[in-house]
Chimera marker file (.cmm) of the C-alpha trace (Angstrom):
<marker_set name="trace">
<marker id="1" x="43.574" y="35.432" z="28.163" r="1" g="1" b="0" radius="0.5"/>
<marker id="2" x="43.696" y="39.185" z="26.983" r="1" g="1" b="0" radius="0.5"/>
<marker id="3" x="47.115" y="38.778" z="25.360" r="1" g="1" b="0" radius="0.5"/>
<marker id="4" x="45.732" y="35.544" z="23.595" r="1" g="1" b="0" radius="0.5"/>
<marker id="5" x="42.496" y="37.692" z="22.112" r="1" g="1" b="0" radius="0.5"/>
<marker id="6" x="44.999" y="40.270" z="21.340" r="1" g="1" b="0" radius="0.5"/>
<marker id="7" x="47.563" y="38.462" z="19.512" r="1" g="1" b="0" radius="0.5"/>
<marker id="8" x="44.725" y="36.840" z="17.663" r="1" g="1" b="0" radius="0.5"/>
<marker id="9" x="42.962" y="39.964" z="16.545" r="1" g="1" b="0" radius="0.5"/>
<marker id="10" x="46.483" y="40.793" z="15.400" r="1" g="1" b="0" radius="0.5"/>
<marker id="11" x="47.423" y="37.793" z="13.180" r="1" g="1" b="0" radius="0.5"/>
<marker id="12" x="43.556" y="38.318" z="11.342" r="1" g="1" b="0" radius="0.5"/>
<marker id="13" x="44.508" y="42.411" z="10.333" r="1" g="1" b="0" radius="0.5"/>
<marker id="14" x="47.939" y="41.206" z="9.510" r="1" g="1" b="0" radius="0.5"/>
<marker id="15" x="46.119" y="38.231" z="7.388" r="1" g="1" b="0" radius="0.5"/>
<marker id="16" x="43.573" y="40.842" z="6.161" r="1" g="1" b="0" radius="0.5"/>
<marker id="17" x="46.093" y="43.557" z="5.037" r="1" g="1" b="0" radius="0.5"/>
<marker id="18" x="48.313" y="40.684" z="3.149" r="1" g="1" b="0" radius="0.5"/>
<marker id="19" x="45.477" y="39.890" z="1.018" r="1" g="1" b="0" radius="0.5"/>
<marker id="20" x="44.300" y="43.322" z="0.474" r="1" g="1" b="0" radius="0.5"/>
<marker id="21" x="48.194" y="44.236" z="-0.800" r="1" g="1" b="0" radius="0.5"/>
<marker id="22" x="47.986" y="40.751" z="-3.075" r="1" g="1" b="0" radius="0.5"/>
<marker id="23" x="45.982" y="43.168" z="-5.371" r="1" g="1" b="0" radius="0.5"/>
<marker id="24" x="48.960" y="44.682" z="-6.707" r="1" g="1" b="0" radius="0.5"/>
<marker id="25" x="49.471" y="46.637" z="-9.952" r="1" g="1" b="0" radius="0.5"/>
<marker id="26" x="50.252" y="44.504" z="-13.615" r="1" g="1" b="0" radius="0.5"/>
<marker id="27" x="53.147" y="45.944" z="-15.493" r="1" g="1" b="0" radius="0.5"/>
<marker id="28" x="54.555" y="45.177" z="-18.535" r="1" g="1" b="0" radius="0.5"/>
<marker id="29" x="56.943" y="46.712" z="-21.242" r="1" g="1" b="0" radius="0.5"/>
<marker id="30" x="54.229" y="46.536" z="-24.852" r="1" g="1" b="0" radius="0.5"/>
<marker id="31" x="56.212" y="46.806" z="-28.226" r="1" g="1" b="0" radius="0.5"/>
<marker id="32" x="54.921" y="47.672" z="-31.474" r="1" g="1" b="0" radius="0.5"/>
<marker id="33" x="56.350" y="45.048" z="-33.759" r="1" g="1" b="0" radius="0.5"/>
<marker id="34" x="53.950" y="46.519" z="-36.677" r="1" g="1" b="0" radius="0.5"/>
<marker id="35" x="54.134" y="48.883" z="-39.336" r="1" g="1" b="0" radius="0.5"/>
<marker id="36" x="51.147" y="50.278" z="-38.479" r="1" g="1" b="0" radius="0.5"/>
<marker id="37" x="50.297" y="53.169" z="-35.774" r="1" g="1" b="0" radius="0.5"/>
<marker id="38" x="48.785" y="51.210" z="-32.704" r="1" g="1" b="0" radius="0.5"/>
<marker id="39" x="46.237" y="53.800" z="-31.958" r="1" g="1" b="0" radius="0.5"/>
<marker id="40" x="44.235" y="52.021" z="-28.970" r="1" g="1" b="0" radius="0.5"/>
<marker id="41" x="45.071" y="49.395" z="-26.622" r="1" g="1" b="0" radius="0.5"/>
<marker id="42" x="42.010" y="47.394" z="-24.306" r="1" g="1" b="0" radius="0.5"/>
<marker id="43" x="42.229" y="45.400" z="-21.742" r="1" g="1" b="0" radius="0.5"/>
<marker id="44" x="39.402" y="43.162" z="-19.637" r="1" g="1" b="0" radius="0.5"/>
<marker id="45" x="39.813" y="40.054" z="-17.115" r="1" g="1" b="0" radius="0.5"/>
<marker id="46" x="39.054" y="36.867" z="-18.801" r="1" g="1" b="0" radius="0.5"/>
<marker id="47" x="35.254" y="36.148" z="-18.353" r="1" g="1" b="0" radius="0.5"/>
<marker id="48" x="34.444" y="40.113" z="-18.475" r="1" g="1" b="0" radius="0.5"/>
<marker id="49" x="32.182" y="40.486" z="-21.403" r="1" g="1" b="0" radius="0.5"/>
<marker id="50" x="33.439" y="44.300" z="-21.965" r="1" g="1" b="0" radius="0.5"/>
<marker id="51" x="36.400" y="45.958" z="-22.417" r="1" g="1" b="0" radius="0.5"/>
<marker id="52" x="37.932" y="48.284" z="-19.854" r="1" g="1" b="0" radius="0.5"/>
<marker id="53" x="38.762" y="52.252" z="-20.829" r="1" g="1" b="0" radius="0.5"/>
<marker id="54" x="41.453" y="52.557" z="-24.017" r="1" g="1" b="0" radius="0.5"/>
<marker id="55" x="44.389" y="51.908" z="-21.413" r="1" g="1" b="0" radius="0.5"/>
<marker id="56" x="46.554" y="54.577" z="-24.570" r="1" g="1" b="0" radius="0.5"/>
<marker id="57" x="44.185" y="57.319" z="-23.317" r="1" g="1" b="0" radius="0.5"/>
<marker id="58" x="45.259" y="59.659" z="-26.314" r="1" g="1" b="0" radius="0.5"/>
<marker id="59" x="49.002" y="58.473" z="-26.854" r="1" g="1" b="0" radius="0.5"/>
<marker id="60" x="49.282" y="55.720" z="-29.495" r="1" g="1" b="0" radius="0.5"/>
<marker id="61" x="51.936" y="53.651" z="-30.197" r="1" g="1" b="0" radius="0.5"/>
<marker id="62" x="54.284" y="54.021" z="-33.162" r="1" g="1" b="0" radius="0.5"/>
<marker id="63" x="56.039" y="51.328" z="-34.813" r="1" g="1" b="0" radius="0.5"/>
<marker id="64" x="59.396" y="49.816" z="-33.243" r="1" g="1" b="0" radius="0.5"/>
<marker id="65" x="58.020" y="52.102" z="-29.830" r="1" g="1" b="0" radius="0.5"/>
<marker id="66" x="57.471" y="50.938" z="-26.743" r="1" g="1" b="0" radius="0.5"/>
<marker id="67" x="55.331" y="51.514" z="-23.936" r="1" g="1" b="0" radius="0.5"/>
<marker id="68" x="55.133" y="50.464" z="-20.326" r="1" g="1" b="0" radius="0.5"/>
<marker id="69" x="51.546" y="49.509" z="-19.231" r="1" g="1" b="0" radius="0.5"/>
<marker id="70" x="50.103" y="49.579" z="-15.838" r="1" g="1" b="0" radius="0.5"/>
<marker id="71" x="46.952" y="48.056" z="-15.297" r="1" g="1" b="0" radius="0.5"/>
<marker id="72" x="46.143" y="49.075" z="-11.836" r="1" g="1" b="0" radius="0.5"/>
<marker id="73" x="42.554" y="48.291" z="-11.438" r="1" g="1" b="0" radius="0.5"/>
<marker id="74" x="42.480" y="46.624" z="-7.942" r="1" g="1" b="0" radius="0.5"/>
<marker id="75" x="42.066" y="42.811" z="-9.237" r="1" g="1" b="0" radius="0.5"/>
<marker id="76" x="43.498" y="39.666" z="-8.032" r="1" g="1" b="0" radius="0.5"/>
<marker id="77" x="43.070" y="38.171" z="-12.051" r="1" g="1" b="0" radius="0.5"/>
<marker id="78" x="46.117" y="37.552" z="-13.484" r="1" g="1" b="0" radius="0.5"/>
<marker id="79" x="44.743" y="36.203" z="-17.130" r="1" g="1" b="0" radius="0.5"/>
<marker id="80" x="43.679" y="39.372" z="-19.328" r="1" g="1" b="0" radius="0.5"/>
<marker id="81" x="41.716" y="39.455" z="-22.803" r="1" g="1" b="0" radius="0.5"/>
<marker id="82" x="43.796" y="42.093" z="-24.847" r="1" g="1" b="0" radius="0.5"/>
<marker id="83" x="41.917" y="44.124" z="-28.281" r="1" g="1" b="0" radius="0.5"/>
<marker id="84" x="44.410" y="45.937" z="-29.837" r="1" g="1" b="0" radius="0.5"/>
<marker id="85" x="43.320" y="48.229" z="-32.981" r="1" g="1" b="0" radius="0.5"/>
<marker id="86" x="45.658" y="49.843" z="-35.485" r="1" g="1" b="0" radius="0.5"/>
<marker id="87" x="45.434" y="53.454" z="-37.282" r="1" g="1" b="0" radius="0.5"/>
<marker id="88" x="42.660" y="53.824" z="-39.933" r="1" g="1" b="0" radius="0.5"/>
<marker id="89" x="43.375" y="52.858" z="-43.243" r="1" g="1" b="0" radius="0.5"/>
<marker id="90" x="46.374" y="50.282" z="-41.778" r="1" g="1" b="0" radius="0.5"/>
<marker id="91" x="45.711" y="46.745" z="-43.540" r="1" g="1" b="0" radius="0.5"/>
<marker id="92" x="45.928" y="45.492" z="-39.650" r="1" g="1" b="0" radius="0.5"/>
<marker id="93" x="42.754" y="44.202" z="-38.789" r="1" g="1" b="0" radius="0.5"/>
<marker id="94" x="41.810" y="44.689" z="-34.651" r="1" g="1" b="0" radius="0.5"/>
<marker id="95" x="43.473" y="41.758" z="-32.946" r="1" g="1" b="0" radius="0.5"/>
<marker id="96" x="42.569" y="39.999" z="-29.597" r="1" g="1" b="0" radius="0.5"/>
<marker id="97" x="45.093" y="37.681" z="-27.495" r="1" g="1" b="0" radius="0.5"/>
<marker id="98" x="44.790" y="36.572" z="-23.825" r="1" g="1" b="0" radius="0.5"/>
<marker id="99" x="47.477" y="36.270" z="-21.515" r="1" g="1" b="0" radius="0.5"/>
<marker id="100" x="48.481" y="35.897" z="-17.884" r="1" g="1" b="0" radius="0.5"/>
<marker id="101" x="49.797" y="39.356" z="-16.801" r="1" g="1" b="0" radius="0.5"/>
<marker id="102" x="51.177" y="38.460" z="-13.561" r="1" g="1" b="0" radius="0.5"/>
<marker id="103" x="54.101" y="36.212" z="-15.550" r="1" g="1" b="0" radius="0.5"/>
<marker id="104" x="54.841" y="38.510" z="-18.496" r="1" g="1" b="0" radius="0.5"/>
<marker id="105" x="57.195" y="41.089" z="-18.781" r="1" g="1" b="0" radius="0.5"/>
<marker id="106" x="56.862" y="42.338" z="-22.129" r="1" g="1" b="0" radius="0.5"/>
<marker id="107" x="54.785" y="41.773" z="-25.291" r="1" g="1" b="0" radius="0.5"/>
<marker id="108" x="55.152" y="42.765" z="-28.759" r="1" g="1" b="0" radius="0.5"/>
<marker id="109" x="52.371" y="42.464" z="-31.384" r="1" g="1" b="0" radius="0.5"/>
<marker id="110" x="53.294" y="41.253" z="-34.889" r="1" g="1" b="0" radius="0.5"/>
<marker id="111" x="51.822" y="41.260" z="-38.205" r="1" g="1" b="0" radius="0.5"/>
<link id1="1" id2="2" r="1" g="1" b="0" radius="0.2"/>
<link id1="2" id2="3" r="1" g="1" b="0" radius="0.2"/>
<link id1="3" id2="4" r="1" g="1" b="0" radius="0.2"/>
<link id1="4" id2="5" r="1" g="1" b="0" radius="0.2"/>
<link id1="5" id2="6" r="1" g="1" b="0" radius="0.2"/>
<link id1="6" id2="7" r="1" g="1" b="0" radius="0.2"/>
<link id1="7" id2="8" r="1" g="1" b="0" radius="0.2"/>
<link id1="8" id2="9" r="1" g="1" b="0" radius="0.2"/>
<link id1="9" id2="10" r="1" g="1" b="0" radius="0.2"/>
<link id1="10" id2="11" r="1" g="1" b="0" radius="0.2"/>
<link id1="11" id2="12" r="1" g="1" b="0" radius="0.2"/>
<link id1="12" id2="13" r="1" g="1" b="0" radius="0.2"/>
<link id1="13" id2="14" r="1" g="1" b="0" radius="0.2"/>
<link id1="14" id2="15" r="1" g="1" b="0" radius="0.2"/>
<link id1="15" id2="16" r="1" g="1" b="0" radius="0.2"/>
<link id1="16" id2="17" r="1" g="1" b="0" radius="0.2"/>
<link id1="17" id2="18" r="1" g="1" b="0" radius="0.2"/>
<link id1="18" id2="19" r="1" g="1" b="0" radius="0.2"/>
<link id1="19" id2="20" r="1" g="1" b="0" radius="0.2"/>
<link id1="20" id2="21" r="1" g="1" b="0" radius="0.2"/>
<link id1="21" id2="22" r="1" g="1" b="0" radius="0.2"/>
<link id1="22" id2="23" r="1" g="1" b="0" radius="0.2"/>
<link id1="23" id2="24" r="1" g="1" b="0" radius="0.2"/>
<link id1="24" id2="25" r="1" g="1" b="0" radius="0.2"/>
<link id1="25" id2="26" r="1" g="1" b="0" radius="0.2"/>
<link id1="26" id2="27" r="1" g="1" b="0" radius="0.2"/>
<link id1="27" id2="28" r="1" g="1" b="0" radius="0.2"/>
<link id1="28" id2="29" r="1" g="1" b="0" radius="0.2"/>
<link id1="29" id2="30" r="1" g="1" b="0" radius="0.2"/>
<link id1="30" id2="31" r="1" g="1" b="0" radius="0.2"/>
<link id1="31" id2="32" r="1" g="1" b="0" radius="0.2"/>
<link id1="32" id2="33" r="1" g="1" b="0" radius="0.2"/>
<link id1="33" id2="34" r="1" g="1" b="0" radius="0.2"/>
<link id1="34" id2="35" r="1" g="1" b="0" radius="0.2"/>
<link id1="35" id2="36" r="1" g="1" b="0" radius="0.2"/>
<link id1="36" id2="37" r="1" g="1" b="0" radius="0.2"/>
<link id1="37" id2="38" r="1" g="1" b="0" radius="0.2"/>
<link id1="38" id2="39" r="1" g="1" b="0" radius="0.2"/>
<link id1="39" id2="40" r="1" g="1" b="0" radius="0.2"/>
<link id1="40" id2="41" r="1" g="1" b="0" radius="0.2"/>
<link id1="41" id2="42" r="1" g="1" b="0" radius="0.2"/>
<link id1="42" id2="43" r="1" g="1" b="0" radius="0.2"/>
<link id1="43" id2="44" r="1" g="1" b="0" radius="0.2"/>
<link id1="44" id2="45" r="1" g="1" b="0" radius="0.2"/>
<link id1="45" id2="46" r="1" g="1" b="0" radius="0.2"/>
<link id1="46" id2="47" r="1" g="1" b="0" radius="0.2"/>
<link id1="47" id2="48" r="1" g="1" b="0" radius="0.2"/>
<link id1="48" id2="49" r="1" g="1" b="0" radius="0.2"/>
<link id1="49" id2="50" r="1" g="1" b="0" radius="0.2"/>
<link id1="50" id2="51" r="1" g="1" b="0" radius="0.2"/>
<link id1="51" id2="52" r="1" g="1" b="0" radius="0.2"/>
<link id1="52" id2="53" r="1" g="1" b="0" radius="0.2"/>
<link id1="53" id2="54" r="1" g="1" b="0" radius="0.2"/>
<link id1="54" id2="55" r="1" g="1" b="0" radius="0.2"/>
<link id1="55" id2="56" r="1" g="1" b="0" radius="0.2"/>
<link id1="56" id2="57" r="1" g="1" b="0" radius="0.2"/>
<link id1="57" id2="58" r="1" g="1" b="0" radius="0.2"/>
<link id1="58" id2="59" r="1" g="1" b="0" radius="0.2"/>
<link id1="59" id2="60" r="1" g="1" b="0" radius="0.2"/>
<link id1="60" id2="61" r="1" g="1" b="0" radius="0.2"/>
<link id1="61" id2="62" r="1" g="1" b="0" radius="0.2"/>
<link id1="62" id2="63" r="1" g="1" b="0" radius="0.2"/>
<link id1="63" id2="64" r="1" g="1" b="0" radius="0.2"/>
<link id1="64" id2="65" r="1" g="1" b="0" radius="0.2"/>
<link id1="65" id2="66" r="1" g="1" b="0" radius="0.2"/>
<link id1="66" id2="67" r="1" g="1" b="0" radius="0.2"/>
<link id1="67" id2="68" r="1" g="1" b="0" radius="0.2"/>
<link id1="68" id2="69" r="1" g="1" b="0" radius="0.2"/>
<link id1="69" id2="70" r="1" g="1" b="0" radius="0.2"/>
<link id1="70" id2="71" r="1" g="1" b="0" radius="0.2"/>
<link id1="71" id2="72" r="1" g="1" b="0" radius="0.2"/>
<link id1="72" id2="73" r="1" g="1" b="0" radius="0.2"/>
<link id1="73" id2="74" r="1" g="1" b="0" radius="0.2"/>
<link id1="74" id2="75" r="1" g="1" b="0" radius="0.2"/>
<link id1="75" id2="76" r="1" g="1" b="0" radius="0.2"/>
<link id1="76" id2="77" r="1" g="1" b="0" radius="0.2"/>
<link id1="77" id2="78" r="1" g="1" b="0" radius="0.2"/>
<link id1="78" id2="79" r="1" g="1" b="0" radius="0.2"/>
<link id1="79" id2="80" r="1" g="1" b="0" radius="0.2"/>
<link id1="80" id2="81" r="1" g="1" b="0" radius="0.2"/>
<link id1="81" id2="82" r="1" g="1" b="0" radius="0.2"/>
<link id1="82" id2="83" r="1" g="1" b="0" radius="0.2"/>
<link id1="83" id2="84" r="1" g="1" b="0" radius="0.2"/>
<link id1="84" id2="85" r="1" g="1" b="0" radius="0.2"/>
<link id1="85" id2="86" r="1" g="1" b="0" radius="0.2"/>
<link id1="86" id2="87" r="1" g="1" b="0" radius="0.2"/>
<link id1="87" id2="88" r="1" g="1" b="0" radius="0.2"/>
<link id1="88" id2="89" r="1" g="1" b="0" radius="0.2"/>
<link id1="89" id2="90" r="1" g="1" b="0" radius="0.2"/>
<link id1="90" id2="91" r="1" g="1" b="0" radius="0.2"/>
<link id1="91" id2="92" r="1" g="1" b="0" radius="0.2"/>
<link id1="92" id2="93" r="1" g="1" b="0" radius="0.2"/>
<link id1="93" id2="94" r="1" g="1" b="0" radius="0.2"/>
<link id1="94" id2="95" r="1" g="1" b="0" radius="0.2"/>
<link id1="95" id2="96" r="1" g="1" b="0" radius="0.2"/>
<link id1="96" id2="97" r="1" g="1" b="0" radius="0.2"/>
<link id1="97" id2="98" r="1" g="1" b="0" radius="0.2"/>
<link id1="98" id2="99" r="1" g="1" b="0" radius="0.2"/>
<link id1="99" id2="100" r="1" g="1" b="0" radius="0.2"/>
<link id1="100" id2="101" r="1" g="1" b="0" radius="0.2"/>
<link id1="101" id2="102" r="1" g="1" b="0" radius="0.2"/>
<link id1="102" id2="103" r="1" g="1" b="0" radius="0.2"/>
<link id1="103" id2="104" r="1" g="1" b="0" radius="0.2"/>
<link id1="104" id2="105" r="1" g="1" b="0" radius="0.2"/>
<link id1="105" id2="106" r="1" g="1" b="0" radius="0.2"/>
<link id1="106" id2="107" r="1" g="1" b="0" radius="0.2"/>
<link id1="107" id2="108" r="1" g="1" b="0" radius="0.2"/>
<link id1="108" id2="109" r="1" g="1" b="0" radius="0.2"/>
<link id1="109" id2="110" r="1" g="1" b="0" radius="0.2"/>
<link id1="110" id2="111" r="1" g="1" b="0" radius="0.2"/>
</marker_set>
């Protein structure tokens, strides 16, 4: 009966530390497609009413650059509300997209 206890308490931690590693960091490759200086880049889970930290820190993003983004904030979200604002004095206005980070392996904003 000991074993059975044991192997049981076994299979939960293994079941607990699978979904614990299921949060696992969002990458992606983010392109410039612009003429405009992509000065700051946010991110939020769909349903968050505020945006996260500028994930650019204080890099931008020239245009025709790319950049690959790590979102490593400990979620199980895939889908991801995106604000992206360009350099002052740009004729870009700030754009928003959503998208489902866990499928996409790069993105490029346009004009």
């Amino acid at each position: 009966m000991k074993k059975f206890h044991f192997a049981l308490a076994a299979s939960v931690l293994s079941f607990c530390l699978a979904g614990a590693a299921h949060a696992e960091d969002l990458t992606f490759s983010l392109k410039n497609g612009t003429k405009s200086v992509l000065t700051n880049f946010y991110t939020s889970p769909v349903g968050v009413n505020e945006w996260e930290d500028d994930v650019f820190g204080k890099d931008v993003l020239n245009p025709g650059e790319s950049m690959d983004i790590t979102i490593a904030d400990g979620r199980t979200v895939c889908k991801y509300d995106m604000k992206f604002e360009f350099e002052e004095g740009s004729n870009l206005d700030t754009t928003t997209d959503t998208q489902d980070l866990c499928k996409l392996g790069s993105y490029t904003i346009h004009e």
